[in-house]
MARDREN-267986 format. One line per 3 residues: number of its first residue (from 0); their letters; for each residue x, y, z of N, C-alpha, C. Coordinates in steps of 0.2 Angstrom, whole numbers, plus 5000, padded with zeros to 4 digits. Example, Ala and Ser with C-alpha at 12.3 -4.5 7.8 and 13.67 -1.06 7.14 Angstrom:
<nodes>
0	AS	5066,4972,5039,5062,4978,5039,5066,4984,5039  5064,4989,5035,5068,4995,5036,5064,5000,5039
</nodes>
This chain:
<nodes>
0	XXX	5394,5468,5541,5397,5474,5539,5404,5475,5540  5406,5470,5544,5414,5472,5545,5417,5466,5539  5416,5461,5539,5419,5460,5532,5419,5462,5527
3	XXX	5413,5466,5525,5413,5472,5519,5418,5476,5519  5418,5479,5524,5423,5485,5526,5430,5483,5525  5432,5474,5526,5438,5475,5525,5439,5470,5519
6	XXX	5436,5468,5514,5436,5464,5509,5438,5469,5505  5432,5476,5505,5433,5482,5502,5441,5486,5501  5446,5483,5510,5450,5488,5509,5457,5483,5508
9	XXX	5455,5476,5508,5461,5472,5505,5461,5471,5498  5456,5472,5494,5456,5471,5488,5457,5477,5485  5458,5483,5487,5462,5489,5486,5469,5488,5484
12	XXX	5472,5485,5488,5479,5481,5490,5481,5476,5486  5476,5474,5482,5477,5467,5480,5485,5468,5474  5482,5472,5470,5486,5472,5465,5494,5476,5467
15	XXX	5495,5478,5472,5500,5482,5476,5507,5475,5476  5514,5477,5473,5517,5473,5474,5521,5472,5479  5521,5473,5486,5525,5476,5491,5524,5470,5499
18	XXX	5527,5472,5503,5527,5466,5507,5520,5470,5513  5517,5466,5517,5512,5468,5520,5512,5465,5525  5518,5464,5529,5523,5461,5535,5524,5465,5539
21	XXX	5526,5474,5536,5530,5476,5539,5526,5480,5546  5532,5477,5554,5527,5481,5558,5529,5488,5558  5521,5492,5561,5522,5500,5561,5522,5500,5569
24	XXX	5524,5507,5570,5527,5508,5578,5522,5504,5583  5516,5507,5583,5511,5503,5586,5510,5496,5588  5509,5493,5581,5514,5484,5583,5518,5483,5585
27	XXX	5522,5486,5584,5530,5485,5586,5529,5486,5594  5525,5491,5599,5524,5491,5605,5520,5485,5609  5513,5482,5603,5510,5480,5608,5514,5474,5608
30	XXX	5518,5470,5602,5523,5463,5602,5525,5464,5607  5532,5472,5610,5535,5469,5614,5534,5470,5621  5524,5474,5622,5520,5472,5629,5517,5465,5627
33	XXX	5520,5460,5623,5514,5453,5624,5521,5448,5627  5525,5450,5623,5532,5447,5625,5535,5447,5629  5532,5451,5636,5534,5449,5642,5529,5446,5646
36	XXX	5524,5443,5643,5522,5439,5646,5522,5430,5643  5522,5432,5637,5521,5424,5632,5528,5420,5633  5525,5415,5636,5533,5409,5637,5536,5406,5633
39	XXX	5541,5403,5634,5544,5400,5628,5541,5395,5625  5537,5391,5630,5533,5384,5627,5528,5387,5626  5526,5392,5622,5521,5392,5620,5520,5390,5611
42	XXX	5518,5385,5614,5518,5379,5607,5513,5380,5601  5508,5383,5602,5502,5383,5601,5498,5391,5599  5500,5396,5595,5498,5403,5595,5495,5407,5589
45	XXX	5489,5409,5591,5485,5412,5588,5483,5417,5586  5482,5420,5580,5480,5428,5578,5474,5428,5576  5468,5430,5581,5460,5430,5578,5461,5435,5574
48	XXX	5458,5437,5567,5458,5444,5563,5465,5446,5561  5467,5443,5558,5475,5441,5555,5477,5448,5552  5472,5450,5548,5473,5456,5542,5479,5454,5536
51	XXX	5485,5456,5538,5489,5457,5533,5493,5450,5537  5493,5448,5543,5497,5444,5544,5505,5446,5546  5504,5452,5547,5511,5453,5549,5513,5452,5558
54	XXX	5508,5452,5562,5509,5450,5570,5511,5442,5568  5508,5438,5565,5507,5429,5565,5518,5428,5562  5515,5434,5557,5523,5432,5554,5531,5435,5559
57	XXX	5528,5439,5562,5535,5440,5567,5534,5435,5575  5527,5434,5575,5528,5428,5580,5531,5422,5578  5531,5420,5570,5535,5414,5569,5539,5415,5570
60	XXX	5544,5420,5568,5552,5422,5566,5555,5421,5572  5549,5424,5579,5552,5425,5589,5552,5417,5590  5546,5412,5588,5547,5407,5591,5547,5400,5587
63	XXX	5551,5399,5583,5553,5395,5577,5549,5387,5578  5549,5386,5585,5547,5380,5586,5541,5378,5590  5537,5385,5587,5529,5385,5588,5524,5385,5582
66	XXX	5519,5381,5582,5515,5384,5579,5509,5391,5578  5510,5395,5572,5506,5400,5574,5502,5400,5568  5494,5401,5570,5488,5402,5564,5486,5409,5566
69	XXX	5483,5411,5558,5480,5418,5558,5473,5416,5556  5468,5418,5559,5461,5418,5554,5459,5425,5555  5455,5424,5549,5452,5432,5547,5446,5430,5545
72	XXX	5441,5435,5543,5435,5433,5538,5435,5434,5532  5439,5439,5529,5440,5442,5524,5444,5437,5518  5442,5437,5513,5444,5433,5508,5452,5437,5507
75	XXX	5450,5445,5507,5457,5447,5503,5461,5447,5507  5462,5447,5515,5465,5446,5520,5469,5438,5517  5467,5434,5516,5469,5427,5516,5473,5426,5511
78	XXX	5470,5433,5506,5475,5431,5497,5483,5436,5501  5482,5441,5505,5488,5445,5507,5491,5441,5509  5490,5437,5516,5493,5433,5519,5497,5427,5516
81	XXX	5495,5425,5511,5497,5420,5507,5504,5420,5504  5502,5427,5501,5505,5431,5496,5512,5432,5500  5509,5434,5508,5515,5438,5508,5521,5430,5513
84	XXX	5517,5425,5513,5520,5418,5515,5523,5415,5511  5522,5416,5506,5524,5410,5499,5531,5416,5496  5533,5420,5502,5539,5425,5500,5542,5424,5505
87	XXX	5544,5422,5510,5545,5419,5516,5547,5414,5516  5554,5413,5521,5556,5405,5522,5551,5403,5531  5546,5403,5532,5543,5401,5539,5537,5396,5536
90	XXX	5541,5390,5540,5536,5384,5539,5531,5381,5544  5531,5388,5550,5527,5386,5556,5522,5391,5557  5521,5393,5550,5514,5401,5551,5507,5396,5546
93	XXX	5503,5395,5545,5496,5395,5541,5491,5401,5542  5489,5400,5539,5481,5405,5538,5476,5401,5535  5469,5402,5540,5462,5401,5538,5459,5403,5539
96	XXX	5452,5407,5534,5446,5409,5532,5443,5406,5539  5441,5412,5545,5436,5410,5549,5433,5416,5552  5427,5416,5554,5423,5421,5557,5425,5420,5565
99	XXX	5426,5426,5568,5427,5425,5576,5423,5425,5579  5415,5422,5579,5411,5418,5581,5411,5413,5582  5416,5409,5576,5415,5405,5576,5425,5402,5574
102	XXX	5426,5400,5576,5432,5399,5578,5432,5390,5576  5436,5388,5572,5434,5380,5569,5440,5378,5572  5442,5378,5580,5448,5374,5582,5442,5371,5591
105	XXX	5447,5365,5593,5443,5362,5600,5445,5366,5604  5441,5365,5611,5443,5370,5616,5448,5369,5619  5452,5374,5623,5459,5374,5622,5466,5372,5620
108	XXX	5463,5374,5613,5469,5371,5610,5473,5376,5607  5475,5384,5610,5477,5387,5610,5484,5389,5617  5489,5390,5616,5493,5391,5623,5489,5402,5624
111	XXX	5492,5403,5617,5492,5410,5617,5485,5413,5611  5483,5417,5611,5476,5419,5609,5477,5428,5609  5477,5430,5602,5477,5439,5602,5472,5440,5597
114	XXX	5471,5447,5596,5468,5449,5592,5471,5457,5594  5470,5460,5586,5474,5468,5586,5469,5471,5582  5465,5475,5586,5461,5481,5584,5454,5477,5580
117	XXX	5452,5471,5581,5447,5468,5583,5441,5469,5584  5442,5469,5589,5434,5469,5594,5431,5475,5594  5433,5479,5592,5433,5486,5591,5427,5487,5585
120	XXX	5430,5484,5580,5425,5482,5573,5420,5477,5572  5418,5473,5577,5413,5468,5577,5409,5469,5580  5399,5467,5579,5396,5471,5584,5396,5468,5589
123	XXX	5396,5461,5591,5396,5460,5599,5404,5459,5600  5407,5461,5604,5413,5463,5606,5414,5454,5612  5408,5455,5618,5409,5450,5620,5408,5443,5620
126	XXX	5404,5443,5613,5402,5434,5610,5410,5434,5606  5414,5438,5604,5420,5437,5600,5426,5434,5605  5424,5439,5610,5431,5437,5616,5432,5431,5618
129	XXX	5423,5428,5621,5423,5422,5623,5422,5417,5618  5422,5417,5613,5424,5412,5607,5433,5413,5606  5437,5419,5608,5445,5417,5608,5445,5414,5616
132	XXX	5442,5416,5620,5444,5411,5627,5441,5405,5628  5436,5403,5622,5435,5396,5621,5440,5390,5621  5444,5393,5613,5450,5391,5611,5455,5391,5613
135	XXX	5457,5395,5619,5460,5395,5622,5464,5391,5631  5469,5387,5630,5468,5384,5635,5468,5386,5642  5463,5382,5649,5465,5386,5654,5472,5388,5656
138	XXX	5473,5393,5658,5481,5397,5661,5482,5400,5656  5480,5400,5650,5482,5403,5644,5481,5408,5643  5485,5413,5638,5486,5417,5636,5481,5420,5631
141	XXX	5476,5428,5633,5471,5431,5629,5473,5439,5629  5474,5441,5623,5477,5448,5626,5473,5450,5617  5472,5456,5619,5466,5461,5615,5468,5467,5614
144	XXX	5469,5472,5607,5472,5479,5608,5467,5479,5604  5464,5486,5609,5460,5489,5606,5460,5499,5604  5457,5501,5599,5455,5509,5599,5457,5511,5607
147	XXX	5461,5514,5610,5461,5520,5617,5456,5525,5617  5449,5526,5619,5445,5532,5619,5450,5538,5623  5455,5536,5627,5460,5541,5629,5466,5543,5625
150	XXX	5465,5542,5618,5470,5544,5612,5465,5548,5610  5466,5556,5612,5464,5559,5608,5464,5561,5604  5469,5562,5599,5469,5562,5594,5467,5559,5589
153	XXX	5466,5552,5591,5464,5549,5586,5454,5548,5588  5453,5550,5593,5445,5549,5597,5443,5556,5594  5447,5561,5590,5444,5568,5590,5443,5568,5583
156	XXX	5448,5562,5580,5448,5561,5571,5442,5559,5569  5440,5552,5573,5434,5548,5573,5429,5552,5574  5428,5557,5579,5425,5559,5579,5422,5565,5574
159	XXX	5426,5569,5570,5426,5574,5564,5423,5571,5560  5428,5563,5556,5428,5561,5551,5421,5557,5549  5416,5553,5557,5409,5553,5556,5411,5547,5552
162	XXX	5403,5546,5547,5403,5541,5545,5410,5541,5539  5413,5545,5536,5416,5545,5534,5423,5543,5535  5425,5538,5543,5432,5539,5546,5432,5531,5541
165	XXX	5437,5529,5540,5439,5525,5534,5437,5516,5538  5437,5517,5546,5436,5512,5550,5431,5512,5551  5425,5516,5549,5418,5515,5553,5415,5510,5551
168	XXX	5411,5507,5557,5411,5511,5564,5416,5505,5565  5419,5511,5573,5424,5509,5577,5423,5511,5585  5423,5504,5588,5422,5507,5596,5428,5509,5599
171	XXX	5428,5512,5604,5434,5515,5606,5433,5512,5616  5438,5513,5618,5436,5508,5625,5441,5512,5630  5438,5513,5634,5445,5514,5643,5446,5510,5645
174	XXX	5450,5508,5649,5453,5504,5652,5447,5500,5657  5444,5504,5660,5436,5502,5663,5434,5497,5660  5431,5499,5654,5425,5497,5649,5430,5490,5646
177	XXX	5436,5491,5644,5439,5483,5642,5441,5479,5645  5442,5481,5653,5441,5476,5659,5436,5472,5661  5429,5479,5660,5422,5474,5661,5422,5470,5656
180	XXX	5424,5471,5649,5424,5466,5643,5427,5458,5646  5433,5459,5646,5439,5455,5648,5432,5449,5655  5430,5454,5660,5427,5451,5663,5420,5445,5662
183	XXX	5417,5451,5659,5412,5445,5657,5413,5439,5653  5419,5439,5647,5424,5433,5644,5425,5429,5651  5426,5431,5657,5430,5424,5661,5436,5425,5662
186	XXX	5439,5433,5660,5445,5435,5662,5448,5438,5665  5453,5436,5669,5455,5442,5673,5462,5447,5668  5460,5452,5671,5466,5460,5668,5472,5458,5670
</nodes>
């Protein structure tokens, strides 16, 4: 269901001739909460659920001498990303077509591991996390933004808009409920 949902909303997009980089304020916050914690060796960085690939593309730009991959599941996600790569001088970003169950890299082979508004859209939340903390090396870096159930306005739209809200279905999480998440992955908060 969630690939449908977004295959449907990249291929809307397809024919759009515009950059699909640019971050919005939102990104823009949770990069420069990620960025005080991700080190400079961090050699090795991942974006599970890439979408447009704009987190993977400003992570190159910060750390020029790391490698960073995005995977998604979405075919149209992959043509965007491409798209919006093959416009760009960055020779340290790729993209590949992957389901986040299933994650085609060894274990630990990541320094750093995100996903942005994620786990939110997939139905098991916690077979996805612990497949990005698979991938990821001990001491290493898993950081997860998800839906606020304490953003009310946006928890009161979801709510009105019903099956109709353009993301359905979307879980929404407190802080609580994404720490127990975080937890049962093998994580601490």
């Amino acid at each position: 269901m969630a690939k449908t949902l977004w295959d449907n909303k990249w291929s809307k997009l397809k024919g759009e001739d515009r950059s699909y980089s640019n971050l919005d304020m939102v990104t823009r916050a949770i990069l420069k909460f990620m960025l005080r914690f991700i080190k400079g060796d961090a050699n090795n960085i991942l974006e599970t659920g890439c979408g447009t690939g704009r987190i993977c593309f400003a992570l190159a730009s910060m750390f020029p001498s790391s490698k960073v991959t995005g995977t998604d599941i979405s075919d149209g996600s992959m043509d965007l990303c491409n798209k919006s790569k093959a416009k760009k001088n960055l020779t340290n970003v790729e993209f590949k077509k992957m389901d986040i169950y299933h994650l085609g890299f060894p274990d630990g082979y990541f320094d750093v591991n995100l996903s942005e508004g994620v786990l939110q859209h997939i139905p098991n939340d916690t077979e996805g996390l612990k497949e990005m903390v698979r991938v990821t090396k001990k001491g290493g870096m898993v950081f997860a933004s998800v839906a606020n159930i304490g953003c009310i306005p946006h928890t009161v739209y979801k709510f009105i808009k019903g099956k109709r809200y353009e993301h359905y279905p979307e879980r929404s999480y407190s802080h609580k409920n994404l720490k127990k998440l975080f937890e049962s992955a093998g994580l601490a908060d």
